[in-house]
MARVEX-193463 format. One line per field, with one value per residue (C-alpha): x, y, z; residue number from 1; residue in three letters. Coordinates in steps of 0.02 Angstrom, whole numbers, plus 50000, padded with zeros to 5 digits. Example, Ala and Ser with C-alpha at 12.3 -4.5 7.8 and 13.67 -1.06 7.14 Angstrom:
<pts>
east (50615  50684)
north (49775  49947)
up (50390  50357)
num (1  2)
residu (Ala  Ser)
</pts>
This chain:
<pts>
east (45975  45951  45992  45783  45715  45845  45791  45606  45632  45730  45568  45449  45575  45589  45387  45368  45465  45414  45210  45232  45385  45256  45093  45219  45256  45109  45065  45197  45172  45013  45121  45116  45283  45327  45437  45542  45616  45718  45722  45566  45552  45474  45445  45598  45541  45490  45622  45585  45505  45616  45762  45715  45662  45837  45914  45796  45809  45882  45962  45993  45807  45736  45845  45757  45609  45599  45663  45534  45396  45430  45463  45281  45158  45237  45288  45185  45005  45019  45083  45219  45344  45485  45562  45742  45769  45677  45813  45923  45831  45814  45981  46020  45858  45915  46101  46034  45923  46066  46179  46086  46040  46231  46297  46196  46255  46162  45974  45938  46069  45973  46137  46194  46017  46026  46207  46175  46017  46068  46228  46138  46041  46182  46272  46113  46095  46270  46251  46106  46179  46328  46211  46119  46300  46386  46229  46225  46408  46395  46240  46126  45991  45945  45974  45925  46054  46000  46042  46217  46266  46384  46391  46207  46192  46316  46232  46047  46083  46187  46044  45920  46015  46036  45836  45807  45932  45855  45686  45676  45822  45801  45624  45556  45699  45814  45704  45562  45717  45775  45588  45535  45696  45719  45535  45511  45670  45624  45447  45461  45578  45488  45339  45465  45539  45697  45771  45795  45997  46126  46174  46374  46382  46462  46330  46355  46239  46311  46481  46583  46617  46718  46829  46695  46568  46645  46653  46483  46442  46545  46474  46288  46334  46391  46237  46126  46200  46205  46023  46020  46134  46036  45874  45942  46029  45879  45753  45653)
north (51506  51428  51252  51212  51308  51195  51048  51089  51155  50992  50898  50995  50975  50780  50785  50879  50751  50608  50644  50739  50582  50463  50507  50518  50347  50290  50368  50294  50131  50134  50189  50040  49925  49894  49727  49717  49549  49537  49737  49802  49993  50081  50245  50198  50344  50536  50608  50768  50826  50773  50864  51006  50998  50962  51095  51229  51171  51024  50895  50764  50771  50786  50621  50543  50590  50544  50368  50355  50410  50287  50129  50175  50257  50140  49962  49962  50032  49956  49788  49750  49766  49632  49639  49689  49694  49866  49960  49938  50052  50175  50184  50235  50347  50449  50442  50518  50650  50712  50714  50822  50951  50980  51002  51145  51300  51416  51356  51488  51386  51292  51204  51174  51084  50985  50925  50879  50790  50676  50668  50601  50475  50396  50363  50303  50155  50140  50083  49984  49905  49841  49773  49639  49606  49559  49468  49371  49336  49305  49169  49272  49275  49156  49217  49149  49202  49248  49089  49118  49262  49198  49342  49418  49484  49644  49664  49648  49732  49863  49916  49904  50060  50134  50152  50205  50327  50401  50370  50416  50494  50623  50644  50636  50688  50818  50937  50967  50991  51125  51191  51188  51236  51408  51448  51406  51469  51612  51567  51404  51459  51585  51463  51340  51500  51508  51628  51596  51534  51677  51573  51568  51589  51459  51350  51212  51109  51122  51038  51030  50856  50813  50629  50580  50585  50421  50327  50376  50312  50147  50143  50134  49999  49922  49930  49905  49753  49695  49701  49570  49471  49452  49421  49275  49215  49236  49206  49349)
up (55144  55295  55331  55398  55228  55115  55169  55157  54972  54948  54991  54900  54760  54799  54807  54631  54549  54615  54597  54400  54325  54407  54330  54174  54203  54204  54042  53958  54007  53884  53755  53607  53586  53412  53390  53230  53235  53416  53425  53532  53493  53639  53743  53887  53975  54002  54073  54024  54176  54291  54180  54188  54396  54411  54293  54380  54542  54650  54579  54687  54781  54603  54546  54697  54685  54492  54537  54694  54575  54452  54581  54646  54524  54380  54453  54628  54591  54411  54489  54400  54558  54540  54686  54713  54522  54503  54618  54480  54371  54532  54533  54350  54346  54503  54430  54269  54317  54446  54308  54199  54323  54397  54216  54155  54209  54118  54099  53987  53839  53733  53693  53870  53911  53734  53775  53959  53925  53796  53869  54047  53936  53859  54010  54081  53952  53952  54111  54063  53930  54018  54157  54042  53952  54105  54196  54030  54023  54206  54159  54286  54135  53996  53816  53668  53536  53347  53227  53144  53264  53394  53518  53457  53635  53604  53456  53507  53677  53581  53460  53591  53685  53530  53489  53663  53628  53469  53517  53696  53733  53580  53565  53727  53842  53734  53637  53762  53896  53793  53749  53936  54041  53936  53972  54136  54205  54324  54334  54416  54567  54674  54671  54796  54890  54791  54677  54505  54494  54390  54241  54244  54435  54551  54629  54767  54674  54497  54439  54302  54229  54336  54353  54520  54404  54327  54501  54529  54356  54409  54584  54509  54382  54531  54617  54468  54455  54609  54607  54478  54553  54730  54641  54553  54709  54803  54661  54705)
num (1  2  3  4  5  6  7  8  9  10  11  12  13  14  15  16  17  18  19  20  21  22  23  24  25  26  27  28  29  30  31  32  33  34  35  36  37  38  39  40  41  42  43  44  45  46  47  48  49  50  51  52  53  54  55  56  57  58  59  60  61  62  63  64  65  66  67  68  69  70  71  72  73  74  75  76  77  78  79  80  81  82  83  84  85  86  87  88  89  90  91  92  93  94  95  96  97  98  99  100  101  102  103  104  105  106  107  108  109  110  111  112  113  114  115  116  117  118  119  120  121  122  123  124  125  126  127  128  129  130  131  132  133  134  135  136  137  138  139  140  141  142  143  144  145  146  147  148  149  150  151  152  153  154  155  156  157  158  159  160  161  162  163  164  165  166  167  168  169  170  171  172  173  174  175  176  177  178  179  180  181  182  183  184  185  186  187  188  189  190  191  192  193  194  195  196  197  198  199  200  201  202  203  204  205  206  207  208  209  210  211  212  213  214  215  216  217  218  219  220  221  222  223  224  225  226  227  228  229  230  231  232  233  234  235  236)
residu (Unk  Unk  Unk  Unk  Unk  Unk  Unk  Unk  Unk  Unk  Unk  Unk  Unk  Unk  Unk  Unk  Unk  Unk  Unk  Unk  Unk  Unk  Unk  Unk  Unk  Unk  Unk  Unk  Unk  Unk  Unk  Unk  Unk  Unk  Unk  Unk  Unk  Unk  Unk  Unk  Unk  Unk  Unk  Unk  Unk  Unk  Unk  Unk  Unk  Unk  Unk  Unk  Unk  Unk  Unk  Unk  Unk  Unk  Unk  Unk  Unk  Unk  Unk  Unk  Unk  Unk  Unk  Unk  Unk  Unk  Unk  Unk  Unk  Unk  Unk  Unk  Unk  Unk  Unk  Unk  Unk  Unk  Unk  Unk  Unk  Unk  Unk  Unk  Unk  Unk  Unk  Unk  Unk  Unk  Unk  Unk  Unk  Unk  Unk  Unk  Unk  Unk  Unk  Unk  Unk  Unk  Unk  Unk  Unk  Unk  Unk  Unk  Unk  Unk  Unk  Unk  Unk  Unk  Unk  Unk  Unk  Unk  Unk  Unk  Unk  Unk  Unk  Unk  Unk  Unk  Unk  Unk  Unk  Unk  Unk  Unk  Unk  Unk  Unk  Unk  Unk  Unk  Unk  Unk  Unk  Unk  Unk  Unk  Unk  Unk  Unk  Unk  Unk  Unk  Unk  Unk  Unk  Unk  Unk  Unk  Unk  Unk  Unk  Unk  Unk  Unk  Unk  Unk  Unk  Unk  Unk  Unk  Unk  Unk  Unk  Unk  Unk  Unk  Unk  Unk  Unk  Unk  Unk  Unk  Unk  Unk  Unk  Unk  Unk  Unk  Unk  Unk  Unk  Unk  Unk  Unk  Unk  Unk  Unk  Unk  Unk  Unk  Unk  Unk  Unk  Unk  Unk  Unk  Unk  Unk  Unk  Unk  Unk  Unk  Unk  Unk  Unk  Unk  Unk  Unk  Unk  Unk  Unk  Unk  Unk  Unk  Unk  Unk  Unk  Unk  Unk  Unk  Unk  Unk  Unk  Unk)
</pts>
């Protein structure tokens, strides 16, 4: 493959995602919030579509693209933009779409999608998790502790990620993966000029899990919370 058609695939790849996780976004935005006490249980996100882009395709452009879609379908048109803050979450969605797509080898395993999806959304609130812990430790963000309970923000923090991890991460991310990838594999490809991948065989744009993959993971906790740390500097 040429180096002129790869980067055009790359962009209708980074296009796909970013116009299908977008409308998604928006969709799931009107999704009710249920609040039990100081737990909010919520759709976190879709990320479904954008999984399986990435196991089929491209991972990296589809990990931007999913991140670009959400910043503007589902915080600019809707208004809710706040500033700097929101490139934290572009970070960890781009991250955890990327993941997901370089470890699945074979996207005709059911099991190899199921792992690497859920696998890519716990490192994802990992990440997020450790973000409002530290920025809360660091006194970056007011928090109101639950009466009696001391250090109520692991716990509170730690069974928010959990729900999103049950809820979304199981529900809306894992099983229709593993429905979609399985079906779609082969059908998808040729429509973007490419031919379906050989399950098992080496691929520049799959990896094994690999030590990196825990800088990287490091590197956009960094950067996630950095973002926090500017807009309260700045007050943007």
């Amino acid at each position: 493959m040429g180096q002129q058609t790869k980067r055009k695939m790359q962009i209708d790849v980074f296009m796909l995602a970013m116009i299908l996780y977008g409308f998604t976004c928006m969709f799931s935005e009107m999704l009710p919030k249920i609040e039990v006490g100081v737990i909010t249980l919520s759709v976190e996100y879709l990320l479904f579509v954008p999984f399986s882009i990435a196991i089929l395709l491209q991972p990296l452009a589809a990990g931007l693209g999913a991140a670009t879609g959400e910043l503007v379908f589902s915080e600019i048109l809707l208004g809710s933009f706040g500033g700097i803050t929101e490139f934290s979450k572009f970070a960890r969605i781009a991250f955890c779409v990327w993941l997901c797509g370089v470890l699945v080898r074979n996207p005709n395993s059911r099991r190899q999608v199921g792992l690497a999806s859920i696998f890519a959304v716990i490192v994802d609130q990992s990440i997020h998790y450790m973000v409002n812990v530290t920025r809360v430790l660091m006194a970056l963000h007011s928090y109101d502790p639950v009466p009696g309970l001391p250090d109520s923000v692991f716990v509170v923090e730690g069974v928010s990620c959990l729900t999103h991890v049950l809820l979304s991460g199981i529900l809306f991310c894992m099983l229709p993966t593993m429905i979609l990838v399985p079906k779609l594999y082969g059908k998808v490809e040729p429509l973007l000029g490419r031919q379906p991948r050989i399950p098992g065989e080496k691929d520049p744009d799959r990896l094994s899990f690999q030590p990196r993959m825990i800088l990287l993971a490091v590197l956009v906790f960094g950067l996630a919370l950095g973002c926090k740390i500017v807009t309260k500097l700045l007050g943007v």
